[in-house]
C-alpha positions in Angstrom: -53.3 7.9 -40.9 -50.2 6.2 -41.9 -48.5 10.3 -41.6 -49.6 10.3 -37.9 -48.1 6.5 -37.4 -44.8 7.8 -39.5 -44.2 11.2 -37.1 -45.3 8.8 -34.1 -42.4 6.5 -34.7 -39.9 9.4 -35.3 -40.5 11.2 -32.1 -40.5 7.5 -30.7 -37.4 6.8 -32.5 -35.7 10.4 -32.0 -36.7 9.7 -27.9 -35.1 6.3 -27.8 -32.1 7.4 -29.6 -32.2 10.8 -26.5 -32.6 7.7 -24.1 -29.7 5.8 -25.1 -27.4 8.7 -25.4 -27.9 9.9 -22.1 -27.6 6.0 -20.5 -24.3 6.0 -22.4 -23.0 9.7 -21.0 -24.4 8.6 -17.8 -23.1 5.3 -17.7 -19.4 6.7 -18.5 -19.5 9.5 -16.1 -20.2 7.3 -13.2 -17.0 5.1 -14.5 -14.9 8.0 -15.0 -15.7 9.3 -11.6 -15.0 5.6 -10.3 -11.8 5.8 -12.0 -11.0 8.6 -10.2 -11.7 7.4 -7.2 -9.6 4.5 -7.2 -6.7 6.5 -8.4 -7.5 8.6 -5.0 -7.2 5.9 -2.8 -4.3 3.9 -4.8 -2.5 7.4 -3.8 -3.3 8.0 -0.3 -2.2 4.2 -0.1 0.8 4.6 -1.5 1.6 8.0 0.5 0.9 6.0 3.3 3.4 3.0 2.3 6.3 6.3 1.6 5.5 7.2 5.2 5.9 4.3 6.5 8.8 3.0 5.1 10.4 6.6 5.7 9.9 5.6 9.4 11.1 2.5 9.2 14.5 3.9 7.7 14.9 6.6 10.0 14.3 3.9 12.9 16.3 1.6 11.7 19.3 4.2 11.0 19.3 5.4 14.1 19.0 1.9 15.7 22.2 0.8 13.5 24.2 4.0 15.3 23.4 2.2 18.8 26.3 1.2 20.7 24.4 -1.9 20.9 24.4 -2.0 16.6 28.4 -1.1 16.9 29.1 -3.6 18.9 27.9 -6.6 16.8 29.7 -9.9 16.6 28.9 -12.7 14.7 29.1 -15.1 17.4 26.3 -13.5 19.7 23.6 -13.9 17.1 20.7 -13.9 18.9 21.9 -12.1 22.2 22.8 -9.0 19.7 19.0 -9.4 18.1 17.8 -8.9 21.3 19.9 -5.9 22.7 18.7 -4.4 19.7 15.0 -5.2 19.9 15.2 -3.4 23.1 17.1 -0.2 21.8 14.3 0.2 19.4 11.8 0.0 23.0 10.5 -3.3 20.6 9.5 -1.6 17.2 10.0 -4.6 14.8 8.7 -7.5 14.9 11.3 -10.0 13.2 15.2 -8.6 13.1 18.2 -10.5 11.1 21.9 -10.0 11.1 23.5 -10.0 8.1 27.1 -9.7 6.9 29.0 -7.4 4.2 27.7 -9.8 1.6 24.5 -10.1 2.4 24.3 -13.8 4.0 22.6 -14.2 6.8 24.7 -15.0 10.5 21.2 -15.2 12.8 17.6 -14.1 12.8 14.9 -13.5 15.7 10.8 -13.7 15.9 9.5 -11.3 18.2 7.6 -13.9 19.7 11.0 -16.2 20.9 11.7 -13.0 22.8 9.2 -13.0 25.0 9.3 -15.2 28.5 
């Protein structure tokens, strides 16, 4: 008797140890392929961003070719903001002017330019 209760607790044992083995392989493979996954999306996210922001250049180089861009001057402020929110047909939502040092001369909300 105590043979049969010895080779009942090894095949218990050696199926527990099977059990716990495959949780643990199974438990990793589900995080790997989460892993992977979130690596996926962080990428399409941050091809989107590129795309974006490769927009927003282009726009905003040809907007600062405008004869409206050219003929900037400091005193206008605002009236230039708005010349150039409607070159761009209204594609920004907040535009600044700034000068060769970086300080800035006036600034606009999109929503002050509506009547």
């Amino acid at each position: 008797m105590p043979v049969i209760w010895g080779i009942t607790c090894l095949i218990i044992g050696i199926l527990v140890a099977i059990g716990l083995y495959s949780y643990s392989s199974a438990e990793k493979a589900m995080a790997d392929q989460f892993n992977q996954q979130q690596l996926v999306l962080a990428q399409q996210g941050a091809q989107g961003m590129e795309k974006y922001l490769g927009t927003l250049r282009q726009t905003l180089m040809v907007l600062t070719r405008t004869p409206e861009a050219r003929n900037l001057k400091k005193e206008d402020g605002e009236e230039n903001l708005k010349a150039l929110w409607e070159a761009s047909g209204g594609a920004f939502d907040f535009l600044f002017q700034i000068d060769g040092r970086g300080k800035l001369l006036s600034s606009i909300h999109r929503k002050s330019w509506r009547a």
